[in-house]
C-alpha positions in Angstrom: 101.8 -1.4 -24.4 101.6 1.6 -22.5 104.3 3.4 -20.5 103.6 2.6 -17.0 102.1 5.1 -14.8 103.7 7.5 -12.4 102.6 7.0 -9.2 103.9 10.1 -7.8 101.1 11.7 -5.9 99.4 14.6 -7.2 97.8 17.8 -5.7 95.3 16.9 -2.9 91.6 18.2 -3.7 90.1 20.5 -1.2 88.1 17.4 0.1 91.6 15.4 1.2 91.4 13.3 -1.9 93.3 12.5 -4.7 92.6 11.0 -7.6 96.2 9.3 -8.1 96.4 7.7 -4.7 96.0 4.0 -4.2 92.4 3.1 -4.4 90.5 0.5 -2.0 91.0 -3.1 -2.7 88.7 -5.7 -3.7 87.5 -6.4 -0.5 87.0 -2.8 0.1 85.0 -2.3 -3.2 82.7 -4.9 -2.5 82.0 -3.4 0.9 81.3 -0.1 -0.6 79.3 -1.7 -3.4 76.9 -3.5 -0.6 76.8 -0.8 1.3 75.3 1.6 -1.7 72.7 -1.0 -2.4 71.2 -1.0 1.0 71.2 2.8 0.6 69.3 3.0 -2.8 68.2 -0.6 -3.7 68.2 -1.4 -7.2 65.2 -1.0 -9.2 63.0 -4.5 -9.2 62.2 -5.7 -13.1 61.1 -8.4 -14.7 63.6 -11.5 -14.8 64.6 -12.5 -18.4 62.0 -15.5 -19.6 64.1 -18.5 -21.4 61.8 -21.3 -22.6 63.3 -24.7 -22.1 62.4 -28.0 -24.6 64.7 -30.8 -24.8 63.8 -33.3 -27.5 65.1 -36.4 -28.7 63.5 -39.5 -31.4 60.9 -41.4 -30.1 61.8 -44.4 -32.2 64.7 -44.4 -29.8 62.4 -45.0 -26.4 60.7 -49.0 -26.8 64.0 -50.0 -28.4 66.4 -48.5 -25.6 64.0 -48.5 -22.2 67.1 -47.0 -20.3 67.8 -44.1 -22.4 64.5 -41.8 -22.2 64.8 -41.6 -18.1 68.7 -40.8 -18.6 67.7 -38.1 -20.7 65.3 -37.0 -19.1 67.5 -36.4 -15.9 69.9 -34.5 -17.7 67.5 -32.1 -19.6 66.2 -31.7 -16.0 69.4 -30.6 -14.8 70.1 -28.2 -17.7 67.0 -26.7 -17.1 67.9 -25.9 -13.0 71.1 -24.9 -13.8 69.2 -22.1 -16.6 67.1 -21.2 -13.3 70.3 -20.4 -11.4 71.4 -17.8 -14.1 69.0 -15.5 -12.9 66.3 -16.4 -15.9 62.6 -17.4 -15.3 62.2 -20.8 -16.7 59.5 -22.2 -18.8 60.1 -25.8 -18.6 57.6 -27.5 -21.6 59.3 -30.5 -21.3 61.1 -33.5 -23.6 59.3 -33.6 -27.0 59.7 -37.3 -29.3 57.7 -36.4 -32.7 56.6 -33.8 -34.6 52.9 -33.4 -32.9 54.6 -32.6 -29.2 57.0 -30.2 -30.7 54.0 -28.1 -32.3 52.5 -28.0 -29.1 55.6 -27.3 -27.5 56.0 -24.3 -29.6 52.2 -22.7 -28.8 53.2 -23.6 -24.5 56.1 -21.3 -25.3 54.8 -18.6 -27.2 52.3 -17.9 -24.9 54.9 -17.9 -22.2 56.4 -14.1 -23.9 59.9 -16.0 -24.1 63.1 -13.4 -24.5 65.0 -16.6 -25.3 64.5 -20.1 -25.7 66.7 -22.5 -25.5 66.4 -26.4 -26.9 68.4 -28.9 -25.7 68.9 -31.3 -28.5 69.4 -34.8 -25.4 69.6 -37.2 -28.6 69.3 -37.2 -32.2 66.0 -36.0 -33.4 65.0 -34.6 -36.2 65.2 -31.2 -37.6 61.4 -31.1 -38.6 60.9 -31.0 -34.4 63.1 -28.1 -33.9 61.6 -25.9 -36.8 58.3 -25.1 -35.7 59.6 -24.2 -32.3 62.0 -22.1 -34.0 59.3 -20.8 -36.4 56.0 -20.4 -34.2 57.4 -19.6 -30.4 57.7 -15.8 -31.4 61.9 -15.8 -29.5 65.2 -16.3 -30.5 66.7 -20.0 -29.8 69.7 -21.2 -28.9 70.4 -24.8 -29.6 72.1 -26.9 -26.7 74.0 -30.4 -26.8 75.4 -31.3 -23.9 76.9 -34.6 -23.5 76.5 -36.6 -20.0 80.2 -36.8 -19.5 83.9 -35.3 -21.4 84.0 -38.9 -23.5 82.2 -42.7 -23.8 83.5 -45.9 -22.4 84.1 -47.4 -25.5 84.4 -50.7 -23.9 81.1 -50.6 -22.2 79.0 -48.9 -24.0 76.5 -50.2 -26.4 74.1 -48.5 -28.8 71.5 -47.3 -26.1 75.1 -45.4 -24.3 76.0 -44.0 -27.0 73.0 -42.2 -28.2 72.6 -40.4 -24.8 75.9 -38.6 -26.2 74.6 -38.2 -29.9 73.3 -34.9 -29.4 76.1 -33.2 -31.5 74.5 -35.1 -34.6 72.0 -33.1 -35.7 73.6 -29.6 -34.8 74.8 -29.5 -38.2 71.4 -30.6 -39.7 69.8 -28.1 -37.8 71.7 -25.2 -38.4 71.2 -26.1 -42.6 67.4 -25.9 -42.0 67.5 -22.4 -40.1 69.6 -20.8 -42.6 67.6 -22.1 -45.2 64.3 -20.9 -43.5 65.7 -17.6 -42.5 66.2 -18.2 -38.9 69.4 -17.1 -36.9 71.4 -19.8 -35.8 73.2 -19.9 -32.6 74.3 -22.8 -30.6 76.6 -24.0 -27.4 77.9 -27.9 -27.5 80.0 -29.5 -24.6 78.8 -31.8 -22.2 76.9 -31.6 -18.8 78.8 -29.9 -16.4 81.1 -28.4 -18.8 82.1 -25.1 -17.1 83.2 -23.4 -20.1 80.0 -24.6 -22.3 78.4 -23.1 -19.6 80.3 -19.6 -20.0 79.0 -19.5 -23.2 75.4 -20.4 -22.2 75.4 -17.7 -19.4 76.2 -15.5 -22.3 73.5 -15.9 -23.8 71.3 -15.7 -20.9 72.7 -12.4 -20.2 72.0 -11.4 -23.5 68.5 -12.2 -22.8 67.9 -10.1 -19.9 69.5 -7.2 -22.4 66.7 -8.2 -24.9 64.0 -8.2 -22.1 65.0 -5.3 -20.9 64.9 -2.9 -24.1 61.7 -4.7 -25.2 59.5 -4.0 -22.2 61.7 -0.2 -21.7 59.8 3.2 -20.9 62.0 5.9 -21.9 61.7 9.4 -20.4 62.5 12.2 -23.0 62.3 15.7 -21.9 63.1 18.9 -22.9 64.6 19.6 -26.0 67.7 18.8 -27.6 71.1 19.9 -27.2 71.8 22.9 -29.9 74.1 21.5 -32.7 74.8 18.0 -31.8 73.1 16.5 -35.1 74.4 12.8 -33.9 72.2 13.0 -30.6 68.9 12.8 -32.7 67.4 9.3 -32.2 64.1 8.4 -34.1 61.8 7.3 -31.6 59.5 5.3 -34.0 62.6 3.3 -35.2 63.7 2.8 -31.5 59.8 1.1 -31.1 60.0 -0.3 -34.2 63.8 -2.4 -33.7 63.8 -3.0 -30.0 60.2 -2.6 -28.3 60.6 0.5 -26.3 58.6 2.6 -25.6 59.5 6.5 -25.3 57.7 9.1 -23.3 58.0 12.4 -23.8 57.9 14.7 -21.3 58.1 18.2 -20.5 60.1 19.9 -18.1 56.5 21.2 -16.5 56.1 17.7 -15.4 59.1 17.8 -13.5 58.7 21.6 -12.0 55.1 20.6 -10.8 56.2 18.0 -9.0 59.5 19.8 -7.5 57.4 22.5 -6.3 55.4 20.0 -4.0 58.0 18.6 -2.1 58.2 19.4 1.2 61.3 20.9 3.7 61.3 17.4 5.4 61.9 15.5 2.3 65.1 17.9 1.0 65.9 17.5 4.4 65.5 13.8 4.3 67.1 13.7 0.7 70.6 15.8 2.0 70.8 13.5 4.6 70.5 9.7 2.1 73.2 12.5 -0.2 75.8 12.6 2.8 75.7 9.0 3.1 76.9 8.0 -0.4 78.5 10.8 -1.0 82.0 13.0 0.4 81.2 16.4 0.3 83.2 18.6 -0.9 84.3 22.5 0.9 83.1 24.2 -2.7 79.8 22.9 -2.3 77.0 26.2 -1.4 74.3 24.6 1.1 71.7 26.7 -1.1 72.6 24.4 -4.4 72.8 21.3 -2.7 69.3 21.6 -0.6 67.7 22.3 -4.6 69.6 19.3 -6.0 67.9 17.4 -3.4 64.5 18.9 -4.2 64.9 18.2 -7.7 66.0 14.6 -6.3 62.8 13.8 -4.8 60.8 15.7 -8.1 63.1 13.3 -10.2 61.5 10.4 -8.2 58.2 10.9 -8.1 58.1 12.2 -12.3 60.1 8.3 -12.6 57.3 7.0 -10.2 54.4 8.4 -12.2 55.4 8.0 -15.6 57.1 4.2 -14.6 60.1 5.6 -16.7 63.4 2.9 -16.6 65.5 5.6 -18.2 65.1 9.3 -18.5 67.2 11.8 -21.0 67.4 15.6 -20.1 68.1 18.7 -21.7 66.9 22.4 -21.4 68.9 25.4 -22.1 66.9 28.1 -19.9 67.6 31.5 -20.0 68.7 33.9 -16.9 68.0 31.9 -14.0 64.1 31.0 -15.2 62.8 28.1 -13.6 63.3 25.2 -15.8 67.1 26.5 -16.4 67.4 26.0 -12.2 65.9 22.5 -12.9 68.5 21.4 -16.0 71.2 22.7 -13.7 69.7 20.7 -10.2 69.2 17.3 -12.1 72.5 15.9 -11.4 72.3 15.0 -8.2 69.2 13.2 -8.4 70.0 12.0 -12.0 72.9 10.1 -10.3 71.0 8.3 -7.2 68.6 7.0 -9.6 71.3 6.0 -12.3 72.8 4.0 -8.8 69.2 2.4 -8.6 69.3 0.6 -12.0 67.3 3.6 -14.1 70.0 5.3 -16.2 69.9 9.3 -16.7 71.9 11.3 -19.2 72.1 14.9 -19.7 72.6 16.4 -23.3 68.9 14.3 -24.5 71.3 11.0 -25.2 68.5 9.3 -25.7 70.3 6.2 -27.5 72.8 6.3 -24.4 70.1 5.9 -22.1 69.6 2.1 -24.3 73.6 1.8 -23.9 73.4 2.1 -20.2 69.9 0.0 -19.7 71.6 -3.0 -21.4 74.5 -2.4 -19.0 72.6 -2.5 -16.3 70.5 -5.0 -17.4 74.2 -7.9 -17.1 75.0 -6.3 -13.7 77.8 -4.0 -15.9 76.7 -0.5 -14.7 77.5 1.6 -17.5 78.3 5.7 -16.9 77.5 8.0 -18.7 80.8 8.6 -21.5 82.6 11.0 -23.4 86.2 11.4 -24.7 88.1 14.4 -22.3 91.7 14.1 -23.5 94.6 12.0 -24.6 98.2 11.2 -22.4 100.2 9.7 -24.9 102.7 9.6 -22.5 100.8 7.0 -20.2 99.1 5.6 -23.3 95.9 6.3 -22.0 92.0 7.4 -23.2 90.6 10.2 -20.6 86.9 9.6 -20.3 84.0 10.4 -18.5 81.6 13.2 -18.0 80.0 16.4 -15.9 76.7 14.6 -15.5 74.9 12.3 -13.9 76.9 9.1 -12.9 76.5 5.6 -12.2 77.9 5.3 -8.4 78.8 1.8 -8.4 81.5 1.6 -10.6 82.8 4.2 -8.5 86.6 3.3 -7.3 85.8 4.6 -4.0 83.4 7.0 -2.2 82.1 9.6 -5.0 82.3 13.1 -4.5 79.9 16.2 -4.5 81.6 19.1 -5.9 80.0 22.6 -6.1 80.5 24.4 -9.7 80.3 27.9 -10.6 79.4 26.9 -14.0 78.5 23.8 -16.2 80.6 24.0 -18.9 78.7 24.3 -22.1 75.8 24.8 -20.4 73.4 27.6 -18.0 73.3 27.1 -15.0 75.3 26.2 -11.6 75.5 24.1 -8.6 76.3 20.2 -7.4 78.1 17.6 -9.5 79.6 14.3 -9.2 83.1 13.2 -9.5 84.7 10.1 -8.9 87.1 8.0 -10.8 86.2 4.5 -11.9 87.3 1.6 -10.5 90.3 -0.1 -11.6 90.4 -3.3 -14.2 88.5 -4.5 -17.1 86.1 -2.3 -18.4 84.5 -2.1 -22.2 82.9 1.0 -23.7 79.5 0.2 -25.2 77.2 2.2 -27.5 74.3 2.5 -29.9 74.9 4.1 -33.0 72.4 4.7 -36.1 73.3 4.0 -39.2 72.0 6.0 -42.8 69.4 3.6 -43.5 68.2 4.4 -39.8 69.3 0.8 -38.2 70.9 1.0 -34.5 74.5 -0.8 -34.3 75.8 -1.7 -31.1 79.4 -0.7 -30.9 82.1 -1.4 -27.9 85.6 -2.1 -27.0 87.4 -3.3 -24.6 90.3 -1.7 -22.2 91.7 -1.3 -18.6 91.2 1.4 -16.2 94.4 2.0 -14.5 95.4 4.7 -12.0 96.9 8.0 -12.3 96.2 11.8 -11.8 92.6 12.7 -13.0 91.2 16.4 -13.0 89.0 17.2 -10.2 86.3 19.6 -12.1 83.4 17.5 -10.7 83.5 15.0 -13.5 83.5 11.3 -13.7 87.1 10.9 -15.1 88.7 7.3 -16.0 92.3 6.4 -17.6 91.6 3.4 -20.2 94.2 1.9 -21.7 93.0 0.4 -24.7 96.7 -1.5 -25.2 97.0 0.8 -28.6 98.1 4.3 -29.3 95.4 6.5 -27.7 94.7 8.5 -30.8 94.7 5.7 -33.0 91.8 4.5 -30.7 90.1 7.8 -30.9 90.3 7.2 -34.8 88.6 3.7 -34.9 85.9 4.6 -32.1 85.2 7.3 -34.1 85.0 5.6 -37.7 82.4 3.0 -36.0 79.3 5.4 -35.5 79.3 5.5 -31.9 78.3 8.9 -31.5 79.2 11.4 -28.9 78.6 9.6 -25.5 78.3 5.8 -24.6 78.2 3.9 -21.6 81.6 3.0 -19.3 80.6 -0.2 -18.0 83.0 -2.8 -15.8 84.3 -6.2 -17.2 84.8 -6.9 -21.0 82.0 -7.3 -22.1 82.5 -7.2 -25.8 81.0 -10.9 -26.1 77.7 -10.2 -24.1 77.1 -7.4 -26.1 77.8 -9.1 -29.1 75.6 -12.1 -28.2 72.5 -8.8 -26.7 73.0 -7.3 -30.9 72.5 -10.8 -32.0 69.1 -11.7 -30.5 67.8 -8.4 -31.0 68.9 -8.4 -35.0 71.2 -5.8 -35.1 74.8 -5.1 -35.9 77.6 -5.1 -33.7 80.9 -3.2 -34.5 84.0 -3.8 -31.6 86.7 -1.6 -31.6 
């Protein structure tokens, strides 16, 4: 339990704000939130595909003539309810034998499924969920869902019943996928079961993280940061384990296209920058006008390439060109990070993934490292100098001018803000010897309290442990140096995202 905070306030920053005050409510959040989207509206990708098949015995349907329809109104219901999670639904219908479960399974994998989902309405028999399983090219999750919470013993006959005899061959099922290699996964509860379907939205979510990494385009440009040995991602085993693809690019691409934008478009650019952001007195007009340049560059290199994530680094030399371009991405790195296409500095490449799959279940996910410990307060200081992602944001963000980048060449505009207050869970990818990603998180709460303001995204987790014994586990897991901040706990959706995708997953 940590110590609880002090909520003395601290020393105003030159922009009349201070990190320890009281930050905006819900209500004001929200507000803010909805007001950043209509400013930079989120990037537009493809909706997460589940594939739907309920199935039950056939034998069942001349012996019972009221029990087919029954079922059939409830995997129709299961299957609007999967439309209403945000997933594009392939509906193939209720399957009775073997036959119409192979044909089931081609319908499906020619629909590209990131998840499919069968709905076990009755007992049937495991030889019609294995070539689904087996052919359909997804991951499946196997749903029973009961019409109601019990039976009417008193009423019901046999035909009643076996509309609730869906849990039967779970077991039977999950024998045959283990012995055939397949990973098992299911959710049982009945129809309207809100906490079955808690665990179901789970999974969808975890689909949309699946979809997302497998149809990825990855920016990589520059070169990598000197000396940081964990920040080296194979791009062939990112391809090879998720689907991505990487692009690699070279800061020329960016500089050409920089160089063509126009005085009306910085202009244009400064103006969109004051409307997110609070400006603060140490930023120079002359760095803020090239942060927006670079902006629009940034755009139009995302535009051309059809990049969702990009990861930067150049070290430049005296002022050259491309060192004025490493030091101007921030700005522009964070309005598209606020659009749903993560940027990171340093060439995190894996982070870039951490913060996609954030994204991708509405989690945001900023760009992470560890800045100190209060042992007093019990609290993990985290965040970064680089690009952020603005809504998870406790309030407006600022734009702070700096004389240096710490670390790094360069000068000019970066972003600070604290995050907003409540569950959040830090997620990243780490690599393992053998070369396999792990996903790794763990879940705290962001509380208030003073936070430096040296243009960095700063948050105070309490991880309800001593903050050094945290630093120790995090540490031990693989993480790496930087992960993704994202909002909620999330430990579960993550969990679920590593499952589908076959790889580990390692909470803290």
């Amino acid at each position: 339990m940590s110590t609880p905070v002090d909520s003395t306030p601290v020393e105003r920053t030159p922009a009349d704000r201070s990190p320890g005050d009281e930050v905006p409510g819900p209500a004001a959040a929200d507000d803010r939130r909805a007001a950043l989207h209509a400013l930079l509206p989120p990037a537009v990708r493809r909706p997460v595909r589940i594939g739907f098949v309920a199935g039950g015995l056939g034998a069942y349907w001349p012996q019972f003539p009221t029990l087919l329809p029954q079922l059939t109104a409830s995997a129709r219901y299961v299957a609007q309810r999967l439309g209403t999670l945000g997933a594009e639904v392939t509906d193939v219908g209720l399957v009775s034998d073997v036959r119409e479960a192979d044909t089931a399974a081609e319908r499906l994998r020619q629909a590209d499924c990131d998840l499919i989902v069968v709905f076990l309405a009755t007992y049937l028999t495991s030889s019609m969920v294995l070539p689904i399983a087996q052919r359909s090219g997804a991951p499946v999750l196997v749903v029973d869902l009961q019409p109601s919470e019990r039976m009417d013993h008193e009423t019901f006959d046999t035909g009643a019943w076996l509309a609730y005899c869906g849990q039967c061959p779970v077991p039977e099922v999950g024998n045959v996928f283990r012995r055939a290699g397949i990973p098992f996964r299911s959710v049982s509860g009945w129809l309207r079961d809100e906490n079955a379907w808690r665990r179901i939205g789970q999974w969808v979510r975890a689909g949309q993280v699946r979809a997302a990494l497998r149809h990825a385009r990855h920016g990589l440009m520059g070169h990598l940061y000197p000396g940081m040995l964990d920040v080296s991602t194979d791009m062939t085993l990112l391809s090879a384990q998720f689907g991505s693809h990487v692009e690699v690019l070279e800061f020329d691409d960016l500089r050409v296209r920089v160089a063509d934008v126009g005085e009306a478009q910085v202009a244009e650019r400064m103006d969109l920058a004051r409307s997110v952001f609070s400006l603060d007195d140490s930023v120079v007009d002359e760095d803020f006008a090239w942060g927006a340049k670079v902006s629009v560059g940034l755009d139009r290199l995302v535009e051309d390439f059809g990049l969702d994530t990009l990861a930067y680094y150049h070290r430049g030399l005296d002022g050259e060109q491309h060192e004025r371009l490493g030091a101007g991405m921030i700005l522009g790195a964070s309005l598209l990070t606020a659009r749903g296409r993560p940027v990171t500095g340093e060439y995190e490449l894996r982070t870039t993934v951490a913060q996609l799959a954030s994204e991708a279940i509405g989690a945001g996910g900023s760009f992470t490292e560890i800045q100190a410990l209060n042992f007093t307060d019990g609290v993990v200081e985290m965040g970064h100098d680089g690009p952020a992602h603005l809504a998870v944001s406790a309030r407006d963000p600022l734009l702070r001018g700096l004389g240096v980048f710490h670390g790094k060449r360069g000068w000019g505009v970066s972003v600070e803000f604290d995050v907003q207050p409540g569950p959040v869970t830090t997620f990243g990818v780490g690599q393992d010897r053998d070369g396999t990603f792990v996903f790794v998180a763990s879940q705290g709460e962001v509380v208030p309290g003073p936070l430096l303001g040296i243009g960095n995204t700063t948050s105070r987790v309490d991880f309800g442990r001593d903050p050094g014994e945290w630093v120790d586990a995090w540490s031990a897991s693989g993480v790496g140096h930087h992960w993704a901040l994202s909002v909620g706990h999330r430990s579960a959706d993550y969990r679920a995202a590593a499952g589908l995708l076959g790889v580990p997953f390692r909470e803290v």
